[in-house]
C-alpha positions as CSV (number, residue, x, y, z in Angstrom):
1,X,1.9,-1.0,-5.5
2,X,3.3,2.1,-5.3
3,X,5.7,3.2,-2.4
4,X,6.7,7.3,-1.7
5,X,9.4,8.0,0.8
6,X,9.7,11.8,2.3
7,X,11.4,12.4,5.3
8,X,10.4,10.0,8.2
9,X,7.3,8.6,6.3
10,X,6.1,6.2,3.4
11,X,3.2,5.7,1.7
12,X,2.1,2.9,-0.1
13,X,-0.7,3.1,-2.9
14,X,-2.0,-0.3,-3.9
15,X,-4.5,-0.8,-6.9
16,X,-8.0,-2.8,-7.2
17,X,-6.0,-6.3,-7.5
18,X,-3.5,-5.7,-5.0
19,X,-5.8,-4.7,-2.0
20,X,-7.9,-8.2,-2.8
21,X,-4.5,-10.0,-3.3
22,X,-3.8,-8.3,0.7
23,X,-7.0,-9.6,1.9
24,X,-7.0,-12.7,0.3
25,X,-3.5,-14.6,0.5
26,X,-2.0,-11.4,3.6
27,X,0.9,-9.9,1.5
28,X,1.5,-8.1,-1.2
29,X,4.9,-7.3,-2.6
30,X,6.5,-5.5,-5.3
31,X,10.4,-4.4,-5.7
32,X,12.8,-2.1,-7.8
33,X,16.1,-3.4,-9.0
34,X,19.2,-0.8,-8.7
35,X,21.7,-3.4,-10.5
36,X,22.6,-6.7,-10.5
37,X,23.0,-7.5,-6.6
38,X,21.0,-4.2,-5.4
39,X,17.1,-4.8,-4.9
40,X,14.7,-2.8,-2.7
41,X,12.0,-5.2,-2.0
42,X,8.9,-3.6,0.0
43,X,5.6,-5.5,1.4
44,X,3.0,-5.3,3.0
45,X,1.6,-8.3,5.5
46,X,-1.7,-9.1,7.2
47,X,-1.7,-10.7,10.4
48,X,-3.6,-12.4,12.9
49,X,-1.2,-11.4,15.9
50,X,-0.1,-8.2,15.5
51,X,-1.9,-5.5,17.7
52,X,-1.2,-2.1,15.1
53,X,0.7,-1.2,11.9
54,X,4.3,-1.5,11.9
55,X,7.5,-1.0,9.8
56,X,10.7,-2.6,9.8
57,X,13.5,-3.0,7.2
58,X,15.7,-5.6,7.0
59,X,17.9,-7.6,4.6
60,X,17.0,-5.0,1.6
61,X,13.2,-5.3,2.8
62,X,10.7,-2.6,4.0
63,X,7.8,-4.5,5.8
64,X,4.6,-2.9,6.9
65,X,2.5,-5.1,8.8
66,X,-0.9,-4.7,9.5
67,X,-3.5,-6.6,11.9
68,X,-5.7,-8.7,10.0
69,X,-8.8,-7.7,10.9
70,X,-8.1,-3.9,9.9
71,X,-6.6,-5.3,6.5
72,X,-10.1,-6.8,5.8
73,X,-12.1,-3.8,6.6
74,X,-10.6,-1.5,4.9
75,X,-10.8,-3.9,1.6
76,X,-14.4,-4.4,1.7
77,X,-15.5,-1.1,2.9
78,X,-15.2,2.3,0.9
79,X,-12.1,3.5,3.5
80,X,-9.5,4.9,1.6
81,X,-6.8,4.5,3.6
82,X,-4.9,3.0,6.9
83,X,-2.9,5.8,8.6
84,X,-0.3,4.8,11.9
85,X,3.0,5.9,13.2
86,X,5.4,3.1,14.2
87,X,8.1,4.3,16.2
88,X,8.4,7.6,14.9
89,X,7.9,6.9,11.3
90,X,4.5,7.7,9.7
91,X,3.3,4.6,7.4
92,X,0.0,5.6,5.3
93,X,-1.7,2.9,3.0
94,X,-3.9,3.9,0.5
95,X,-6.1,2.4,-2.4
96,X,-4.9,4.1,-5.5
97,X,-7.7,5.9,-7.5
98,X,-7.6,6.7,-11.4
99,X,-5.6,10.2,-12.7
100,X,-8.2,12.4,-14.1
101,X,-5.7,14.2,-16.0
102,X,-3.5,11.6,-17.5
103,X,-6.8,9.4,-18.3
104,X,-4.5,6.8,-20.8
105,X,-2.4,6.5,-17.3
106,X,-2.0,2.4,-17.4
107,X,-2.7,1.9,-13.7
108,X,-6.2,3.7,-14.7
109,X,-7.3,0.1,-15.6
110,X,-7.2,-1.2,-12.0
111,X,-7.2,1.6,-10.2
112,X,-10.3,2.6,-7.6
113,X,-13.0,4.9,-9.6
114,X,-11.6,8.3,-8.5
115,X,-14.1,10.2,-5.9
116,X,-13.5,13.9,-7.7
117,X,-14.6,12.4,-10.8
118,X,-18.6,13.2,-9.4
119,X,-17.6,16.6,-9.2
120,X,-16.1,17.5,-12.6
């Protein structure tokens, strides 16, 4: 999973196995160390109760949740992405599609078959 932070938004990318991890087991997590005591740990959650996307951090954590049933539509379908504001911030989760132009990319493998690649 990928996460992108610009301003007052994020934007997570997650590949083939991650979106199916999501829907099958509800979260999916990933983190970057920044030293010995220093980790940014970010996830994403499905669940049952919650009534629309939202954000908080805590305790070195960014968590997104999502409702559950708009966690498994957008996994089986050909959606490419779930788009909310929480609070003020703007949270956009996207399946992450294969570079055309850095084709030996290693995400390429599990990436979603890239929609331009029809048109070139």
């Amino acid at each position: 999973m990928k996460l992108r932070i610009r301003g007052n938004s994020i934007r997570l990318r997650l590949l083939q196995s991650e979106v199916a991890q999501l829907a099958d087991t509800g979260s999916v997590s990933e983190s970057v160390e920044f030293g010995p005591k220093n980790r940014l740990t970010y996830q994403i959650m499905s669940d049952q109760a919650a009534g629309s996307v939202n954000a908080a951090f805590d305790q070195q954590t960014l968590t997104v949740t999502v409702p559950e049933t708009e966690v498994l539509e957008w996994a089986k379908t050909d959606g490419v992405g779930i788009d909310a504001e929480s609070n003020g911030l703007s949270i956009l989760i996207e399946k992450d599609f294969a570079c055309l132009t850095r084709t030996d990319e290693p995400d390429n493998l599990d990436a979603f078959p890239n929609p331009e690649l029809a048109c070139t």
